[in-house]
C-alpha positions in Angstrom: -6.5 8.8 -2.4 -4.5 8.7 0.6 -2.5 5.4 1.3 -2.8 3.0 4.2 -0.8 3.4 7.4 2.5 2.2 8.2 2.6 1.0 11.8 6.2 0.6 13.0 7.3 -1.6 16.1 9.8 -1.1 19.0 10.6 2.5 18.8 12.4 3.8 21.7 13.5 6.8 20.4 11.3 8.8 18.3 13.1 11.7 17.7 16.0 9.5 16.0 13.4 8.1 13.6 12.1 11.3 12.3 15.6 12.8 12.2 16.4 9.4 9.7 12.7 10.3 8.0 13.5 14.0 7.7 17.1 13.1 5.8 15.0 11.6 2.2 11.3 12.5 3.2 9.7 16.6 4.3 8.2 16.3 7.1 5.1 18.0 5.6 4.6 14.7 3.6 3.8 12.8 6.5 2.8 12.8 10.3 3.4 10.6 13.1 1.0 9.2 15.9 2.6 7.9 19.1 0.9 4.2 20.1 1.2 2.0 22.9 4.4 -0.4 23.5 6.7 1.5 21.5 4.8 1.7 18.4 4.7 4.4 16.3 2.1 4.8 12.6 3.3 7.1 10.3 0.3 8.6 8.1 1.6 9.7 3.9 -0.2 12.5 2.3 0.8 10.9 -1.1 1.8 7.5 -2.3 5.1 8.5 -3.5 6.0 9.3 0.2 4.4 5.4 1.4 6.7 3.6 -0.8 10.0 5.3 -0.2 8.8 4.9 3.3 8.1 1.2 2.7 11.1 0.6 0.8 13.6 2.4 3.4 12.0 -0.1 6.0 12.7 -2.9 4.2 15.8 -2.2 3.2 17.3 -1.8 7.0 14.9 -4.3 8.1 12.7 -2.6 10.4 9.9 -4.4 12.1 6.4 -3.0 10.7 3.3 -3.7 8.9 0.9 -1.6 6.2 -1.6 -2.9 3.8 -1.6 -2.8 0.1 -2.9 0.5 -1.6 -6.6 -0.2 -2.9 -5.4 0.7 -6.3 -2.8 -1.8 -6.2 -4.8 -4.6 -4.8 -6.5 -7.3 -7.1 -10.4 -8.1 -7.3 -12.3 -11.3 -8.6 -15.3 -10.7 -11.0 -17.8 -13.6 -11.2 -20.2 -13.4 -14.2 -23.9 -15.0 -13.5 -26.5 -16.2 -15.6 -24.2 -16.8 -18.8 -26.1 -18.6 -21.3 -24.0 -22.0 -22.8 -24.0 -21.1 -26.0 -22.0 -17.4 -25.2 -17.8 -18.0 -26.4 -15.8 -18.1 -23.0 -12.6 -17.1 -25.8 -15.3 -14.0 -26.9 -16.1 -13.0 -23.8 -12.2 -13.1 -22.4 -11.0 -11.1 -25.4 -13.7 -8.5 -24.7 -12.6 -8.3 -20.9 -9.1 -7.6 -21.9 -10.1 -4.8 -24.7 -11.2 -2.8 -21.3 -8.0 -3.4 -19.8 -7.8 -6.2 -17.6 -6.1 -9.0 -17.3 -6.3 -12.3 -16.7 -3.8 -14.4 -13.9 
């Protein structure tokens, strides 16, 4: 699965940025679509690429904006029609034998 976007702000020179990309990332691991205003959104083929891309942003505090991988994003399950009489301690310990967790 192919991660989300990476949309990066105030870029006024491109070929600076991809020369900066280019130094820790292949260019065949990502491509870039020009915007309006000076904004730039890099596409990764793989989510390796995304957080080293991510991370290299944060680190030199570059304005930008993604959202979280689906893989990595949480989910609420709501359970209908329980009976009263069914052990909420039962029922928890079940949930967590398939791998999840509880917050």
């Amino acid at each position: 699965m192919k991660p989300p976007p990476i949309f990066i702000y105030g870029v006024t020179n491109l070929p600076e940025m991809r020369k900066r990309i280019n130094e820790f990332i292949n260019e065949e691991h990502y491509s870039i679509k020009s915007l309006a205003n000076n904004t730039i959104k890099l596409l990764c083929q793989n989510p390796d690429t995304f957080r080293k891309l991510v991370k290299y942003m944060k680190e030199r505090n570059i304005i930008h904006h993604t959202y979280q991988p689906k893989e990595e994003r949480s989910y609420r399950v709501a359970i209908s029609y329980l009976h009263h009489s069914v052990d909420v301690q039962e029922l928890k310990e079940a949930i967590s034998r398939l791998g999840h967790t509880q917050i």
